[in-house]
gemmi code that builds the backbone of each chain (N, CA, C; Angstrom):
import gemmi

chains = {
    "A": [
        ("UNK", (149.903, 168.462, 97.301), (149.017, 167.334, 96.928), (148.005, 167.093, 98.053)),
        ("UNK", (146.516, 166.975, 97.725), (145.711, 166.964, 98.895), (144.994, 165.560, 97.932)),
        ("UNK", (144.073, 165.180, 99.337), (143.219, 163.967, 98.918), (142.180, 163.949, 98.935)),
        ("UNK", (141.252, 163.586, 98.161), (139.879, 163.823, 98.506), (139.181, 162.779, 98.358)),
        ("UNK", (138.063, 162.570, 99.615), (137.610, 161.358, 99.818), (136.390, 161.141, 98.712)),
        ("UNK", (136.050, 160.430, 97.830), (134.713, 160.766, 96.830), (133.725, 159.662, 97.783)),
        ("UNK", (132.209, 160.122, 97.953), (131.397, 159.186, 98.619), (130.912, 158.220, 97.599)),
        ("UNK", (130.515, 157.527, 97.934), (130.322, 156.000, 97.615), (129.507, 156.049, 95.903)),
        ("UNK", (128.399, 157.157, 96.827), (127.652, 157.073, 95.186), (128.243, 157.941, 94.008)),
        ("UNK", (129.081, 158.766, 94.364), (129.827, 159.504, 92.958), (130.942, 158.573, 92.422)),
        ("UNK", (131.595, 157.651, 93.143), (132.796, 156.877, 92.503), (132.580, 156.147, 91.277)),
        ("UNK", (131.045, 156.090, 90.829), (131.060, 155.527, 89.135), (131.326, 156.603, 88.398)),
        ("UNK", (131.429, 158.120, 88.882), (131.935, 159.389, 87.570), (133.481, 159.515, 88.135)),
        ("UNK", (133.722, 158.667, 88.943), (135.356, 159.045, 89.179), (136.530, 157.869, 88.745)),
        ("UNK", (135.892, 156.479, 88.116), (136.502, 155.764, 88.002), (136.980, 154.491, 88.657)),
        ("UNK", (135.917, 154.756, 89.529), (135.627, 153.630, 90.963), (136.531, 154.191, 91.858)),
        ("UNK", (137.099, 154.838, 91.924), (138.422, 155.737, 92.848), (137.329, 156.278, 94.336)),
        ("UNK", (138.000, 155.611, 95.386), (137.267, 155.956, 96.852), (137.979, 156.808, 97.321)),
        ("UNK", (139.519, 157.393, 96.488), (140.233, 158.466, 97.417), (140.992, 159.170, 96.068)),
        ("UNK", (140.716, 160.267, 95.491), (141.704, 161.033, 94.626), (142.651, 162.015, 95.015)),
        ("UNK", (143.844, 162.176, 94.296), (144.711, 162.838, 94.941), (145.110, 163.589, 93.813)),
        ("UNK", (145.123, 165.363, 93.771), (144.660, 166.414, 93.353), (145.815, 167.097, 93.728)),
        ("UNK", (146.359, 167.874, 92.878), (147.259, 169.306, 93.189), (146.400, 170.735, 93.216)),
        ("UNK", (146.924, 171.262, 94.145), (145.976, 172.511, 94.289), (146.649, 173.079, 95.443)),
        ("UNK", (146.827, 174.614, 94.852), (147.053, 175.506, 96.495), (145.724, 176.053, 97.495)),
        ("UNK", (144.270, 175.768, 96.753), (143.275, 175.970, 97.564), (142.690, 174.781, 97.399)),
        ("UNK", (141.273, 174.999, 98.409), (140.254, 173.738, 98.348), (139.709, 174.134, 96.731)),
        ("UNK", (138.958, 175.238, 96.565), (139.093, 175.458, 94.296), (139.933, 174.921, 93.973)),
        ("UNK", (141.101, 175.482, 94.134), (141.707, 174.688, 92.841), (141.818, 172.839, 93.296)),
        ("UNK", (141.555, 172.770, 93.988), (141.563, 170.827, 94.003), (140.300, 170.612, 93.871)),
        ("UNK", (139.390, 171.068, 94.050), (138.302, 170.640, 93.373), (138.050, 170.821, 91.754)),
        ("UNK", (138.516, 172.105, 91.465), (138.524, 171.945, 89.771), (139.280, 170.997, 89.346)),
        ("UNK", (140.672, 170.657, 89.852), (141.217, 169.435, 89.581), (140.622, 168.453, 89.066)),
        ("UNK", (139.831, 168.227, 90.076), (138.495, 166.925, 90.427), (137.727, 166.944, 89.382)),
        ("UNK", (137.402, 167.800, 89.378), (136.003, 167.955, 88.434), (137.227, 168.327, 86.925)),
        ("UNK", (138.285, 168.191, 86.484), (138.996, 168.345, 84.999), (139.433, 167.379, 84.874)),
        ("UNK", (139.284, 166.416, 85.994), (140.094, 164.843, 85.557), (138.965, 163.910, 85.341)),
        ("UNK", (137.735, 164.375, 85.968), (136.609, 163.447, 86.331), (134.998, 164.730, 85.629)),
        ("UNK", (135.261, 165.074, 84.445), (133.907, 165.778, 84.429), (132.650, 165.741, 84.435)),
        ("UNK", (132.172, 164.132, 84.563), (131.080, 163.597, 85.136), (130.901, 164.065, 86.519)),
        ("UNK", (131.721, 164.383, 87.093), (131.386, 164.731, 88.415), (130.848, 166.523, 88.755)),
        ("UNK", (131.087, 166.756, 87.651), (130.685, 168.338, 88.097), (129.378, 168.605, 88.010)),
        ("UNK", (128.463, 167.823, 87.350), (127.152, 168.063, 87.349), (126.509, 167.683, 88.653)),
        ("UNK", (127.300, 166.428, 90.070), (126.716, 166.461, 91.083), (127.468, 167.095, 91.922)),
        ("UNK", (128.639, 168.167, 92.008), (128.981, 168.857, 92.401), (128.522, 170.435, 92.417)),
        ("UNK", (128.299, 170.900, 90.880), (128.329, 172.400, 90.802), (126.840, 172.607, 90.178)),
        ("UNK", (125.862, 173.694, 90.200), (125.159, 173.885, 89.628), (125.610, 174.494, 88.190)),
        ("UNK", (124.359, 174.600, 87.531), (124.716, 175.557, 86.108), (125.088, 176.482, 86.229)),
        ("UNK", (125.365, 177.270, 87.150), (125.550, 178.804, 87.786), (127.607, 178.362, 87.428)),
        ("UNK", (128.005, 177.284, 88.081), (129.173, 177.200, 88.458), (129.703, 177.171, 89.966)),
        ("UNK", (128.678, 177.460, 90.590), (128.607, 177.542, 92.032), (128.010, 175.845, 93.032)),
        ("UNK", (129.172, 175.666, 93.709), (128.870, 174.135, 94.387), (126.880, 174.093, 94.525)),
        ("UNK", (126.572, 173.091, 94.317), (125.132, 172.826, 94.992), (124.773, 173.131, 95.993)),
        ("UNK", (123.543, 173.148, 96.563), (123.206, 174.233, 97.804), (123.471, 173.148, 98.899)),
        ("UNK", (123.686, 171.472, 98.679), (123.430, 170.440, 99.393), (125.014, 169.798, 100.100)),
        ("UNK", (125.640, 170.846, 98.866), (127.302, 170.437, 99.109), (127.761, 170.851, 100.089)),
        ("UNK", (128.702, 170.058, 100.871), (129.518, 170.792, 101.825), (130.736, 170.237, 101.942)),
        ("UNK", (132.003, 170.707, 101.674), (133.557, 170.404, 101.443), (134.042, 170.766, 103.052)),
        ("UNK", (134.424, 169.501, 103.489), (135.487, 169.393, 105.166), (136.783, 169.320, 104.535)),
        ("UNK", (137.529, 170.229, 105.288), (138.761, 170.166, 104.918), (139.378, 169.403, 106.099)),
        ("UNK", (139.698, 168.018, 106.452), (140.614, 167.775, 107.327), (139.041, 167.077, 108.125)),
        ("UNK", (138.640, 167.793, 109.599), (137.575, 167.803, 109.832), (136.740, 169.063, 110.032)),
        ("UNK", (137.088, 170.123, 109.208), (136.292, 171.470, 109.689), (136.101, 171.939, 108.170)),
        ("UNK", (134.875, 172.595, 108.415), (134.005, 172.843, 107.221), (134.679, 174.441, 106.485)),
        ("UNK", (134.958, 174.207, 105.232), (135.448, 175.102, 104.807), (134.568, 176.632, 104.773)),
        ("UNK", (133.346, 176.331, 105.207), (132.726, 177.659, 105.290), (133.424, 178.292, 106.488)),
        ("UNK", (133.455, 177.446, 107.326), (133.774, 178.737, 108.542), (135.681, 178.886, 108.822)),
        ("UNK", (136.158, 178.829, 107.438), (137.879, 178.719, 107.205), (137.833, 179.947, 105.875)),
        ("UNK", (138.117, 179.705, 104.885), (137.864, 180.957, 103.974), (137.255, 180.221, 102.922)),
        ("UNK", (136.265, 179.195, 103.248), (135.379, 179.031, 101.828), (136.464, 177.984, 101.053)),
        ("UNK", (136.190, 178.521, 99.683), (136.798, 177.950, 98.729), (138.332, 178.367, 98.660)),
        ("UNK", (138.592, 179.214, 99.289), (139.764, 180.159, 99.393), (140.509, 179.256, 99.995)),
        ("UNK", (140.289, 178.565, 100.684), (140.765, 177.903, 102.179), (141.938, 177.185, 101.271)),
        ("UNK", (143.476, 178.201, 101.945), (144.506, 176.969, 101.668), (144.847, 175.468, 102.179)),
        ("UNK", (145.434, 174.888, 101.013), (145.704, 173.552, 101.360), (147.267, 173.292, 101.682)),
        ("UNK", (147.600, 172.229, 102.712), (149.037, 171.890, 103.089), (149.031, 170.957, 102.612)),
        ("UNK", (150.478, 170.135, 102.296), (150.346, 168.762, 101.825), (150.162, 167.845, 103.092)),
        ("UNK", (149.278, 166.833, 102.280), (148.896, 165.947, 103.613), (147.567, 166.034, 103.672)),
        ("UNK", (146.580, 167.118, 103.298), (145.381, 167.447, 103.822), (144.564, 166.433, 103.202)),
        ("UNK", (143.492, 166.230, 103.835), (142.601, 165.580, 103.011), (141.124, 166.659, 102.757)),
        ("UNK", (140.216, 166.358, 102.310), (139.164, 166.718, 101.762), (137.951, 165.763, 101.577)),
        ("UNK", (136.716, 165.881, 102.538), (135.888, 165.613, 102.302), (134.433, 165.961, 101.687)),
        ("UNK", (133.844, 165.544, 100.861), (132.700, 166.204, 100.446), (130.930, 165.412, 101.259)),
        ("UNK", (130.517, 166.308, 101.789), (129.650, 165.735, 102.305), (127.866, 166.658, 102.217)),
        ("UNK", (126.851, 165.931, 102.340), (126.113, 166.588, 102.308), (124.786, 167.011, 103.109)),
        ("UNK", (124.045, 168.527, 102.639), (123.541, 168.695, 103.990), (122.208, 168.077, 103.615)),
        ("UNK", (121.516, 166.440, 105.295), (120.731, 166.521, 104.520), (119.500, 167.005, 105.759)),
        ("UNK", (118.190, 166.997, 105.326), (117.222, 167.185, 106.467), (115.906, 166.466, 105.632)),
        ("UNK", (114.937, 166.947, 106.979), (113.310, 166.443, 106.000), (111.926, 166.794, 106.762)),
        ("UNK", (111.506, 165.986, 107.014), (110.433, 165.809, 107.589), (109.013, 165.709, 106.999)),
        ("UNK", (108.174, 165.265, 107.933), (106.541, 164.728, 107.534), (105.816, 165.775, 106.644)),
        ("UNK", (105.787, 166.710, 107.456), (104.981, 167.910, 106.724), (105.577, 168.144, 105.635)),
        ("UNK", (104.582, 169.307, 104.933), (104.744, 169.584, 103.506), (105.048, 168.856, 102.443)),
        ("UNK", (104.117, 167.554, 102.556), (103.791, 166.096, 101.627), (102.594, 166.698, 100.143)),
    ],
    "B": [
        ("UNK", (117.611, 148.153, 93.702), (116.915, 148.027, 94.842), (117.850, 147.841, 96.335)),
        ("UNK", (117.146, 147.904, 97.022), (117.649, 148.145, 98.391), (116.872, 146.565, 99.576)),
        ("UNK", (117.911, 145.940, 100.403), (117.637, 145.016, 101.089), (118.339, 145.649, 102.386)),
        ("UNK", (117.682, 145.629, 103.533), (117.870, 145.824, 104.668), (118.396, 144.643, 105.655)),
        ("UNK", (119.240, 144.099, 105.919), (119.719, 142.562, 106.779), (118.548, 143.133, 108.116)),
        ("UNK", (118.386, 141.614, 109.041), (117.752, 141.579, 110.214), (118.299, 142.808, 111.508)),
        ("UNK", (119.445, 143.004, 111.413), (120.255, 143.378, 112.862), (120.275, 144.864, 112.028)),
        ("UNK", (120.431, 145.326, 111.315), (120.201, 146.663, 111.143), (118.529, 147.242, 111.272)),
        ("UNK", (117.695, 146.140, 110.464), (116.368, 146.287, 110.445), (115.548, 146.693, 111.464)),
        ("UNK", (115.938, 145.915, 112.602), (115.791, 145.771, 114.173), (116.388, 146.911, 114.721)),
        ("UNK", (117.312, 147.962, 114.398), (117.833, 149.252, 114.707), (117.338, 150.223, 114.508)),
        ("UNK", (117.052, 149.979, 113.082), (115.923, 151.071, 112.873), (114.866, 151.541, 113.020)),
        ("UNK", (114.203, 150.231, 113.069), (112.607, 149.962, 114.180), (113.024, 150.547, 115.503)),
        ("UNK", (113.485, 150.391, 116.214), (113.524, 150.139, 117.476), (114.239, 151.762, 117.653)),
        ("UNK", (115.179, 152.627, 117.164), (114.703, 153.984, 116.837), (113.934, 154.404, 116.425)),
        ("UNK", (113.241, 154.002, 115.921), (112.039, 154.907, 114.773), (110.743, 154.913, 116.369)),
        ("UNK", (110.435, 153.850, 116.851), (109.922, 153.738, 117.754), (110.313, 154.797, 119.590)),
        ("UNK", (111.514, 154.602, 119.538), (112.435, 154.857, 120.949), (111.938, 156.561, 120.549)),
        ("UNK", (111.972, 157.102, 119.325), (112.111, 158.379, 119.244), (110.362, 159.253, 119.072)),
        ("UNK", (109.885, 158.279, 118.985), (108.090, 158.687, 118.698), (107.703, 159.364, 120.167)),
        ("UNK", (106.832, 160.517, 119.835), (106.348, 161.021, 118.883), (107.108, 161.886, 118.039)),
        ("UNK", (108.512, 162.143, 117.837), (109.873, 162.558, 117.106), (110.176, 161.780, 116.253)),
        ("UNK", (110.346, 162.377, 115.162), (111.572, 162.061, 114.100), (112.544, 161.495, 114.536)),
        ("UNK", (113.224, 160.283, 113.875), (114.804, 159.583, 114.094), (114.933, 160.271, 112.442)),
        ("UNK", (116.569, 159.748, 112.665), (117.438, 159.699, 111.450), (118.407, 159.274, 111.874)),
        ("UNK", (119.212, 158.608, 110.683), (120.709, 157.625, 110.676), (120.795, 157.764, 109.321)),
        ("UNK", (122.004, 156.513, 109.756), (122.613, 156.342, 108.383), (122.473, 154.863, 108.127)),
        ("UNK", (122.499, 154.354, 106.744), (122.256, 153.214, 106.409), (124.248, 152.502, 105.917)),
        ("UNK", (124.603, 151.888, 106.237), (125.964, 151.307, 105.703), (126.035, 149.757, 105.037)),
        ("UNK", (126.560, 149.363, 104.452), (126.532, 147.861, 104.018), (127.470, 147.792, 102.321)),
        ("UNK", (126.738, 147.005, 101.476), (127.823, 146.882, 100.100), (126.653, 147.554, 99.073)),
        ("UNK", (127.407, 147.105, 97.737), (126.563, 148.190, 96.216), (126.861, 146.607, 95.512)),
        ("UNK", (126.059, 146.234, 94.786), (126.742, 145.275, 93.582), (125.586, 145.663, 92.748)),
        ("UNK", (126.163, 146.465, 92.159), (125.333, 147.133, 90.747), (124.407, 148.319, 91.169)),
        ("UNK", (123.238, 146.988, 90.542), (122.132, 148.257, 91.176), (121.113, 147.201, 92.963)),
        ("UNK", (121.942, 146.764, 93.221), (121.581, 146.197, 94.426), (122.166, 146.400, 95.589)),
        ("UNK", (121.626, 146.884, 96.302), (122.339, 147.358, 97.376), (121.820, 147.101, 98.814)),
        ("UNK", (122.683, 146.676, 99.729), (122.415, 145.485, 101.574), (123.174, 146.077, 102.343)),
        ("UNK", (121.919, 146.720, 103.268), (122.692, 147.094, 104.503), (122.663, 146.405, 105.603)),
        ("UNK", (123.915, 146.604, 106.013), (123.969, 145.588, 107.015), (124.511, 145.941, 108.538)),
        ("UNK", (124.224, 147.683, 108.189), (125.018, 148.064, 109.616), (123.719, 149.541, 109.765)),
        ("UNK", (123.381, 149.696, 110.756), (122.555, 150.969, 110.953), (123.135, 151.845, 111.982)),
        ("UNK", (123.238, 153.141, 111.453), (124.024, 153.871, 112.917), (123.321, 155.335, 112.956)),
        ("UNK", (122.491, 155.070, 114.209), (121.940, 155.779, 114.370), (122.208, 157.475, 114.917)),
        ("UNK", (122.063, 158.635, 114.038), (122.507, 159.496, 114.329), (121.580, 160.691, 115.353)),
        ("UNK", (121.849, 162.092, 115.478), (121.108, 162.662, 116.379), (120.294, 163.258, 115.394)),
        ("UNK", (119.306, 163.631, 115.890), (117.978, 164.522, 115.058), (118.607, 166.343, 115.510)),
        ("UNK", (119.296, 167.135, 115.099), (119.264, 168.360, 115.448), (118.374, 169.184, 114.913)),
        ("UNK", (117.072, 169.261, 114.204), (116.303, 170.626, 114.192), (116.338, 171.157, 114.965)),
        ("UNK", (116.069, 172.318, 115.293), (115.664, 173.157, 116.224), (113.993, 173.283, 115.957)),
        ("UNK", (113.579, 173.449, 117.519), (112.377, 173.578, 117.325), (111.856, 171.961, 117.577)),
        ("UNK", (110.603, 171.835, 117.187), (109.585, 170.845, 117.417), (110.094, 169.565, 116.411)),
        ("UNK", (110.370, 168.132, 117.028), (110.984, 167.432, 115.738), (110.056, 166.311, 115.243)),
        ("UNK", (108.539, 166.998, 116.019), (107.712, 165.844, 115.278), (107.484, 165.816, 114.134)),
        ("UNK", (107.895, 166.458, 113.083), (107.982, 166.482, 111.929), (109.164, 167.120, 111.001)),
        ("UNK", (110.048, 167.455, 111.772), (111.310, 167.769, 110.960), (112.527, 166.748, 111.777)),
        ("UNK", (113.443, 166.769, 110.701), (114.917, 166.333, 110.977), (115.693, 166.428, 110.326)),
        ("UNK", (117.102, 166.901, 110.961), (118.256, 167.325, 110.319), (119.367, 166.466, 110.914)),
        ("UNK", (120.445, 166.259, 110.068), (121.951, 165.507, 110.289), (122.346, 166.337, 110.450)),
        ("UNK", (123.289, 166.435, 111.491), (124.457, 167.056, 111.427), (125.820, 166.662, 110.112)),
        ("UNK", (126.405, 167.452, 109.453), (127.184, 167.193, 108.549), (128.183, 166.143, 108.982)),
        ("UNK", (128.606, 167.007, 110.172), (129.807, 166.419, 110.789), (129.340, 164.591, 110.989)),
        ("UNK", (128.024, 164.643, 111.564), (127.794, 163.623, 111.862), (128.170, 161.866, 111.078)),
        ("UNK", (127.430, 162.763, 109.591), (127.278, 162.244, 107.984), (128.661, 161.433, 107.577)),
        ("UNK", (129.316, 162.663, 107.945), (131.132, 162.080, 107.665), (131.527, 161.455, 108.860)),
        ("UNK", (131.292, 161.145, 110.157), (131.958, 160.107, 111.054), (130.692, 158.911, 110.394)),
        ("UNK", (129.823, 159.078, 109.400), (129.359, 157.646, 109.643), (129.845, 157.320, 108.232)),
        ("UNK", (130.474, 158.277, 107.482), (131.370, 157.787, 106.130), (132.746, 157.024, 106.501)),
        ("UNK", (132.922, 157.960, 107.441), (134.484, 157.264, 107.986), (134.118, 155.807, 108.569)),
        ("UNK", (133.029, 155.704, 109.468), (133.082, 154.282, 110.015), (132.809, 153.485, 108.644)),
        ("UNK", (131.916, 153.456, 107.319), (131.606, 152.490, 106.499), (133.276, 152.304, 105.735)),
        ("UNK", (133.868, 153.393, 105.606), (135.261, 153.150, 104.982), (136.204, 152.214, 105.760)),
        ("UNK", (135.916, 152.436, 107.406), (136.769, 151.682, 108.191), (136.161, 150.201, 107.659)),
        ("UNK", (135.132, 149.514, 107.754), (134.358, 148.604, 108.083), (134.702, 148.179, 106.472)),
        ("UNK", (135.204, 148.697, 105.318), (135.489, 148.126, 104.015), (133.612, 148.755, 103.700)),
        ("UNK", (133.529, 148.857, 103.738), (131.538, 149.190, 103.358), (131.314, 150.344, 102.773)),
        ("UNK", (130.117, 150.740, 102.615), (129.816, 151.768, 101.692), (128.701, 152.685, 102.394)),
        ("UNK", (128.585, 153.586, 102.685), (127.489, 154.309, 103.152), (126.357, 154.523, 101.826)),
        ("UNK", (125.469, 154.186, 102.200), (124.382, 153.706, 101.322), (123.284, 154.844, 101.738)),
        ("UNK", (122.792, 155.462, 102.390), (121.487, 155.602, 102.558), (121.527, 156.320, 103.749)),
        ("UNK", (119.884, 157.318, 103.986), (119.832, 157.695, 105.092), (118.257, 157.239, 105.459)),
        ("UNK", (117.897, 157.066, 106.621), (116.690, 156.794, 107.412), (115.757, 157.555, 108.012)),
        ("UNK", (114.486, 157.935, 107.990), (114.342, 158.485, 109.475), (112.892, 158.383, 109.144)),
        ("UNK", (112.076, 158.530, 110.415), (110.878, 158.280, 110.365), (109.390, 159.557, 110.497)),
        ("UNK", (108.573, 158.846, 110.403), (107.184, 159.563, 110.171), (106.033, 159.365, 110.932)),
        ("UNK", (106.371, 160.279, 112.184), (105.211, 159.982, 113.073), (103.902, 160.070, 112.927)),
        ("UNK", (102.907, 158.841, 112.830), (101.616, 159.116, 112.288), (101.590, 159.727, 110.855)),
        ("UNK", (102.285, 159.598, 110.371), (102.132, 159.469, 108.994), (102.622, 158.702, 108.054)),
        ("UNK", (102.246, 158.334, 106.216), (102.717, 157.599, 105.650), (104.150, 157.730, 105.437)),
        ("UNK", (104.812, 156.755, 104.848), (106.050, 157.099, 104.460), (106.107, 157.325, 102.788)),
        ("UNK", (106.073, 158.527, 102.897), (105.765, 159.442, 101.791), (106.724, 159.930, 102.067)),
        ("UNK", (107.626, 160.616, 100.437), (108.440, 161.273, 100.600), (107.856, 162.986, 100.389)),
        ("UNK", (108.009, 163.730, 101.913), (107.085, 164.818, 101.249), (108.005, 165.973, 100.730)),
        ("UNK", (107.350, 167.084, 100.458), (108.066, 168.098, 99.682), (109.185, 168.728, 100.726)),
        ("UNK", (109.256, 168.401, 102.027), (109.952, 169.184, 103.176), (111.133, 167.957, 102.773)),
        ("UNK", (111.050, 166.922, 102.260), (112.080, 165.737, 102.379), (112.869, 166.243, 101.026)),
        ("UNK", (112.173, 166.069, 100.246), (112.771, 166.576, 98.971), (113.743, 167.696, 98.789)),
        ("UNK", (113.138, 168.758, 99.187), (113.911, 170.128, 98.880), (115.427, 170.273, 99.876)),
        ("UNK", (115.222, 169.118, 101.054), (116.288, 169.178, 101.701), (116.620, 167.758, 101.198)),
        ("UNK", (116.995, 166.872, 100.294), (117.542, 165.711, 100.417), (119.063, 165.636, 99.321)),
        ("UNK", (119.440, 165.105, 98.900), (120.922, 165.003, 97.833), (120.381, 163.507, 96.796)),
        ("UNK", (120.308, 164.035, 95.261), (120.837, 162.830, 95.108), (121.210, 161.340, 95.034)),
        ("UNK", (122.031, 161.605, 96.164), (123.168, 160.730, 95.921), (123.171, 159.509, 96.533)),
        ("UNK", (121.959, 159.535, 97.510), (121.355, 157.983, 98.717), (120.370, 157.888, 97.994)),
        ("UNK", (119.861, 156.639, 98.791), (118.431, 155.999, 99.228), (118.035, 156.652, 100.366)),
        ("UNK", (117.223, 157.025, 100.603), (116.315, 157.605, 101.493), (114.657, 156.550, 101.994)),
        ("UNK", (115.209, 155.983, 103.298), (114.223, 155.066, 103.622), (113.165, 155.848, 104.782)),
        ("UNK", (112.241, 156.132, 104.469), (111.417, 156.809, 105.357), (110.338, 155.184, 106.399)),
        ("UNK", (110.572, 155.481, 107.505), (109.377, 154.254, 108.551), (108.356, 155.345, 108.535)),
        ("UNK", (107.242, 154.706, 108.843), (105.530, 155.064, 108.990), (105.516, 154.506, 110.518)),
        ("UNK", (105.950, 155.431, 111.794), (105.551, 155.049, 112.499), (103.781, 155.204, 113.840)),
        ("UNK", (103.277, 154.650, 113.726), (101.736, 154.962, 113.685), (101.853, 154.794, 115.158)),
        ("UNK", (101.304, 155.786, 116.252), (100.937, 154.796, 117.836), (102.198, 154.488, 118.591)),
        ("UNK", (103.135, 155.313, 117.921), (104.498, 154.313, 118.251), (104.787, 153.030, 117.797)),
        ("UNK", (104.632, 152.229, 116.753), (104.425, 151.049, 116.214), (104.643, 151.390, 114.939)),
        ("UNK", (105.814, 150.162, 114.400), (106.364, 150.695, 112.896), (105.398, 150.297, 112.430)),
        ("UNK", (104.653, 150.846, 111.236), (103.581, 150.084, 110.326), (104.147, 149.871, 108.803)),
        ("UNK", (104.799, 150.805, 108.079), (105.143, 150.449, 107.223), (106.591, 151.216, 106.648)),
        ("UNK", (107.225, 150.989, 105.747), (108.614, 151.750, 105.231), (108.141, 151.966, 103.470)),
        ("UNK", (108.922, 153.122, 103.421), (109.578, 153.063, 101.550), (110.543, 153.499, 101.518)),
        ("UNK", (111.050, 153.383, 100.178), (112.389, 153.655, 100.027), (112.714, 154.582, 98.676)),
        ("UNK", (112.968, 155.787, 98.509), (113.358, 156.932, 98.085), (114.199, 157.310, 97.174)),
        ("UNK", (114.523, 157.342, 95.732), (115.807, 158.330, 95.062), (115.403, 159.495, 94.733)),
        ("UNK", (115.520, 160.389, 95.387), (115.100, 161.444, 94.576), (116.103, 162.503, 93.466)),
        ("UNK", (115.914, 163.134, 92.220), (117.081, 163.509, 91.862), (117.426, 164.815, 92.195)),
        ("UNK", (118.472, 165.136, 91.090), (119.604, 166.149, 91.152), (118.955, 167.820, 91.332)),
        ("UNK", (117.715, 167.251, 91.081), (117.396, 169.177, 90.726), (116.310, 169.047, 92.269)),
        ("UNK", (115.910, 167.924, 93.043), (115.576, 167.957, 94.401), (113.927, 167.896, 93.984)),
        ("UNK", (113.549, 167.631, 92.363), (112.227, 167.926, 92.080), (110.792, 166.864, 92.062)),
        ("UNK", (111.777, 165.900, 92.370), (110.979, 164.409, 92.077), (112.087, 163.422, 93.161)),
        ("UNK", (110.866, 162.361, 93.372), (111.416, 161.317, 94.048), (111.204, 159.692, 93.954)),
        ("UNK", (112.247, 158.934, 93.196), (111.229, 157.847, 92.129), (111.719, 157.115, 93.690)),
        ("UNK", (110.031, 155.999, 93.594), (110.174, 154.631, 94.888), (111.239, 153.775, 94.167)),
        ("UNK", (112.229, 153.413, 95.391), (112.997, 152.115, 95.051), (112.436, 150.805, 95.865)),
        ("UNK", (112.463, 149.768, 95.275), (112.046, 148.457, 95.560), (113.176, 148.268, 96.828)),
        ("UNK", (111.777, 147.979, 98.004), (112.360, 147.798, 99.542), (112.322, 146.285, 99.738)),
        ("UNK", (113.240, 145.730, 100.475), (112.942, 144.592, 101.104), (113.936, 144.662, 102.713)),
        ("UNK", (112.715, 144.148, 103.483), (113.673, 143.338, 105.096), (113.141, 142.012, 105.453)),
        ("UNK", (113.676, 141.900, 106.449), (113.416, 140.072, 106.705), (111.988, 139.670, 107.046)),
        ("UNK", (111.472, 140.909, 107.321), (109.648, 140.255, 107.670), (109.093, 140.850, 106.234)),
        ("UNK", (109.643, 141.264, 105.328), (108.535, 142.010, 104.210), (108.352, 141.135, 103.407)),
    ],
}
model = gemmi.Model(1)
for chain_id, residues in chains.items():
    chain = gemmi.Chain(chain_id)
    for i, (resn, *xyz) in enumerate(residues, 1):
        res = gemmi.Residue()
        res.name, res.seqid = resn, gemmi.SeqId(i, " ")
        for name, pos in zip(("N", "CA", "C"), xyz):
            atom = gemmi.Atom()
            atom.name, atom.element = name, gemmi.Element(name[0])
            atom.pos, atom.b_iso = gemmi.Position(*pos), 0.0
            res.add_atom(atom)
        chain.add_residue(res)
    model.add_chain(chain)
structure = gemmi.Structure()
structure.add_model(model)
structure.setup_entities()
């Protein structure tokens, strides 16, 4: 059983829920979890492809599942899961 | 719409300024009641681009989530991100867009001379293609 923290602005497709708790032996499978209990949420999670958004980024614990095995990345019980995103900007190119 | 309290307002100025002729960025924290939303805490994060940051800025991820964790500690909501526009309007431009989420408010300062001149405030959506203005307010507007 892992937990996953939902940020503030997705908790109206999750049920007002600020923390869900998901079975899964990877960070996938607890996120499909997520997204089969809550399928409002997969449209600001996954593109049409099926593939997370380019903006997404899933912390497992506090370390980013890219540099662990991705989506692969097993889960222990206890873990938590954060989803966070990448953002940037700037002046130019207005 | 989006209301900014005095003591965050005053944070953000006063970065947006401290960091000229550079880009700031933070995070905005406070409550949601509906579609109204008051921040009331500003925490100002680091600008990491690489390169020249008078016109770019990036969060660190990591960063994003210690300022999720502090609004969760604090009972609050992370609302929004900030950052400013040296000598220029606060326009959301296409460099803001293609890198933004969603899922905030996005408050851009106009800082001119070093001197805040003006703010807006930002949703842009899901496909990163458009960015509708949300109705700003702070204690001098």
């Amino acid at each position: 059983m892992a937990r996953i923290l939902i940020p503030t602005p997705l908790r109206q497709f999750a049920e007002k829920n600020d923390t869900v708790e998901v079975e899964g032996a990877t960070v996938g499978e607890a996120l499909t979890a997520l997204i089969t209990r809550f399928p409002d949420l997969k449209k600001n999670l996954y593109s049409d492809e099926g593939k997370l958004r380019s903006f997404v980024n899933v912390y497992l614990n506090d370390e980013d599942i890219r540099y662990i095995k991705k989506e692969a990345t097993p889960l222990a019980a206890g873990d938590t899961l954060s989803i966070v995103p990448s953002i940037a900007g700037g002046a130019y190119g207005s | 719409m989006i209301h900014i309290e005095r003591g965050p307002w005053r944070e953000m100025i006063n970065h947006a300024q401290a960091a000229y002729p550079n880009e700031c960025c933070g995070a905005m924290i406070g409550a949601i009641d509906g579609d109204n939303k008051t921040v009331t805490f500003a925490l100002a994060l680091d600008n990491v681009s690489a390169g020249s940051q008078a016109a770019r800025y990036e969060l660190r991820p990591e960063d994003l989530l210690r300022a999720d964790k502090e609004a969760r500690q604090r009972k609050l909501d992370l609302i929004g991100i900030y950052h400013s526009h040296p000598d220029c309007g606060a326009y959301f431009s296409e460099t803001d867009l293609k890198n933004s989420c969603p899922w905030y408010s996005f408050v851009v300062l106009s800082v001119q001379q070093g001197r805040f001149d003006h703010a807006n405030s930002w949703l842009p959506n899901a496909e990163q293609t458009e960015a509708a203005k949300e109705e700003l307010t702070w204690p001098e507007s």
